[in-house]
MARBA-689564 format. One record per residue (C-alpha): x, z, y. Coordinates in steps of 0.1 Angstrom, whole numbers, plus 5000, padded with zeros to 4 digits. Each point is the difference from the previous one (the first is absolute). Layout:
<pts>
XZY ...
</pts>
This chain:
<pts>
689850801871 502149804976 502550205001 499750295029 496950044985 501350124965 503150195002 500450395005 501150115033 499749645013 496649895005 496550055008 499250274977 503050124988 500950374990 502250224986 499450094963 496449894998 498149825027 500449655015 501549634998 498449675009 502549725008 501249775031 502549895016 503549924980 502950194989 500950375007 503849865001 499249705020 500150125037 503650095015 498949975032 500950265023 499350075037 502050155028 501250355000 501550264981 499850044961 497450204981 501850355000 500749975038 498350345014 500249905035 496750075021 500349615011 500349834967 496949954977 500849804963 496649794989 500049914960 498449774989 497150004968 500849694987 501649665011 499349925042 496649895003 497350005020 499150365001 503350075013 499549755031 499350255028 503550174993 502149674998 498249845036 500650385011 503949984994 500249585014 497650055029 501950305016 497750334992 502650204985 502249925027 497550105026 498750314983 504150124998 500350014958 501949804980 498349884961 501349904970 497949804978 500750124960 499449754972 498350224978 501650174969 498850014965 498850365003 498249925027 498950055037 498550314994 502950144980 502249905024 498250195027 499650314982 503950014994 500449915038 501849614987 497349915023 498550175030 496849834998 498749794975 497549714991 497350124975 496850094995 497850295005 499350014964 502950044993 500950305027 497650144979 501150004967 503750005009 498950365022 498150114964 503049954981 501950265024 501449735028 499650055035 498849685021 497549965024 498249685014 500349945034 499049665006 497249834985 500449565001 497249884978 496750105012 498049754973 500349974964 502849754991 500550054965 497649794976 500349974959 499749634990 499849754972 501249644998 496749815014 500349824972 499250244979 496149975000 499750254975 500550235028 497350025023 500150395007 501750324996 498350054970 501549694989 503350224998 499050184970 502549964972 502049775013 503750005017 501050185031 503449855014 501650375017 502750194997 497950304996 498350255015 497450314996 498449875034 500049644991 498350154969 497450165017 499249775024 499649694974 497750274980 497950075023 499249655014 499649844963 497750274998 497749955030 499949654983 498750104968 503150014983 501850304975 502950005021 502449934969 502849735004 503649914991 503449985020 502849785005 503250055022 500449775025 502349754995 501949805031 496550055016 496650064995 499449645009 502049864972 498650234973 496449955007 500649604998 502450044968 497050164981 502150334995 496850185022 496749965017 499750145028 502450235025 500450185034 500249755033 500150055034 498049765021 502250025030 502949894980 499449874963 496649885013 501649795024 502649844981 496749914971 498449815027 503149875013 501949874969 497650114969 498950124975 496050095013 499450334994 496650174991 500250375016 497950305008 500450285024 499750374981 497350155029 497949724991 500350154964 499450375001 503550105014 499650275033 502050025032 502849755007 503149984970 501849725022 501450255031 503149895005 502850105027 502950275009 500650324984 503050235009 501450324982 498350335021 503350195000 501549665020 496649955018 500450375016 503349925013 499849705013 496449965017 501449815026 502049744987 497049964975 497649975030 502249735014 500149804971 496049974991 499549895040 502249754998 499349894966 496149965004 500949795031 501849814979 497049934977 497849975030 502149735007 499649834970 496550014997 499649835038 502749794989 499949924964 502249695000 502750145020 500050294983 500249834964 502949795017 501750365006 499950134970 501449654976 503050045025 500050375000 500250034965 502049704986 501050124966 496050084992 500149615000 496349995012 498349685001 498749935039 496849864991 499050284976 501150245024 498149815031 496550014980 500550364985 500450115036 497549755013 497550214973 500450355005 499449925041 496849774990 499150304973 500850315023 501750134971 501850275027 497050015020 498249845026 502449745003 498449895036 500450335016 503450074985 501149665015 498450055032 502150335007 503149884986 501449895034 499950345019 500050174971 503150285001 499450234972 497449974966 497550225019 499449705025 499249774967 496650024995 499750214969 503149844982 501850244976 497050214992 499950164972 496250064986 500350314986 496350014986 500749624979 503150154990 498450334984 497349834984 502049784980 502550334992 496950164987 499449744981 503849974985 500150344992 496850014979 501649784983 502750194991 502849765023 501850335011 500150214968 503750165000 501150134963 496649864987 498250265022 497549845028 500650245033 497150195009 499449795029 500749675014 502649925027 498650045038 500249685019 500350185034 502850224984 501849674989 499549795030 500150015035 499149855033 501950145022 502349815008 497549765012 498250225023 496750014981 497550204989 500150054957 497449814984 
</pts>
């Protein structure tokens, strides 16, 4: 979560005037890559634009293979690919730039409390991904409560907030500690000394540590007092599109889970696709390889086994095994939690009661029962 994990409207928990930001994944600007099809404003029933949260990464993969293996073709749409804006996926969405967008659930949610409109529709990451690390060699760190009154590298965030609070807290802590900006990357300002610790995701940032350095020291927030799942990350579209378009919408999530089906029986191939898919994200084929290689040996979108296994006859997302899937119970419990913490307060008022996760999200548009 370097930097998708820290940036409003771009990350893991990123919101609108209050809640999120971790950090991963390179520059908002850096990704010009666009697929076939119309542009973003095109209202035909065939043509479905795609933007991008951050710069073309793994997360993305199912929807890259999707375009260079055919689906789209097959399923009779045509997709754009957006490099994202600096107002984000989600704003983009809600003023139909985008017709569906990259984000997070968390954020649906506080986006929908500050008066927006989105809805998630397709739920990627069924594991936690995001973790909240120190340099390893930073043995004065040993656990959360280690974070007390020292520097968190973010770009800020009531969520973030909360969620560091509350695990320092489980550890014995106060909860109290400084900030720092971010800098080129989280990376870079942990190892200058300018911070101490910061927002990672394992399936990315994680990777490249192992890969190329520095070795991190990082904990998970459920394993430190923090309820449901924060890291649900996937598609959200604007309802008022959505009710119009139901379709075309339907079309695009088939085709684009068989796309990360693909990827997760063929993680190689499918890393190959998107380093030549998206050439001006620049990504680096071995760190791409091993993050894809991880999140099929981690069943970060589920059980990778059974995904892979239906892939090959697999026409729509029904047929994949429970990819997609939002769980709507994880989601409300960590909700609950946000808003008594005051994430969603609007004017300095707290609403009287927290977002509803099965109001927010949906699964049907891959055929399954709520969770």
């Amino acid at each position: 979560m370097t930097e998708t994990m820290g940036k409003k409207t771009l990350s893991l928990f990123l919101s609108l005037a209050a809640a999120v930001s971790l950090t991963a994944c390179g520059s908002p600007d850096g990704d010009s890559t666009t697929g076939s099809g119309s542009a973003s404003g095109d209202s035909s029933q065939n043509s479905i634009s795609f933007m991008l949260d951050w710069t073309a990464n793994t997360n993305h993969i199912g929807v890259y293979a999707a375009e260079k293996l055919g689906y789209y073709k097959d399923a009779g749409i045509n997709v754009s690919i957006l490099p994202t804006s600096q107002s984000g996926a989600e704003t983009a969405v809600e003023t139909g730039v985008a017709n569906v967008g990259f984000t997070t659930l968390s954020n649906v949610a506080a986006f929908d409390e500050q008066g927006s409109h989105l809805k998630f529709v397709f739920d990627l990451t069924q594991k936690q991904v995001a973790r909240w690390c120190a340099l390893k060699s930073r043995t004065d760190i040993k656990t959360p409560k280690d974070f007390d009154g020292k520097t968190f590298v973010t770009f800020g965030s009531a969520e973030q907030t909360a969620v560091l609070q509350q695990m320092i807290k489980t550890a014995g802590g106060t909860g109290k500690f400084d900030t720092a900006t971010v800098g080129t990357s989280t990376f870079q300002t942990l190892t200058s000394g300018k911070g101490d610790f910061g927002g990672f995701y394992e399936t990315w940032e994680g990777v490249e540590a192992k890969l190329e350095g520095p070795a991190l020291n990082c904990f998970v927030a459920s394993d430190w007092g923090v309820p449901g799942n924060p890291d649900q990350l996937g598609f959200a579209v604007n309802t008022s599109w959505e009710k119009n378009h139901k379709e075309a919408l339907q079309k695009f999530i088939d085709a684009t889970a068989r796309g990360y089906a693909y990827a997760l029986a063929h993680p190689q191939k499918a890393a190959d696709i998107l380093v030549e898919q998206a050439k001006d994200a620049n990504l680096d084929s071995t760190l791409t390889r091993t993050s894809m290689e991880t999140i099929a040996k981690g069943d970060y979108w589920g059980d990778t086994s059974a995904i892979a296994a239906a892939s090959d006859d697999a026409s729509t997302a029904a047929d994949l095994a429970g990819l997609g899937v939002t769980n709507t119970d994880e989601a409300q419990e960590y909700m609950d939690f946000l808003w008594k913490n005051g994430v969603y307060k609007k004017d300095g008022k707290n609403p009287a009661s927290p977002p509803s996760a099965t109001t927010l999200a949906t699964n049907s548009y891959i055929n399954s029962e709520q969770k």
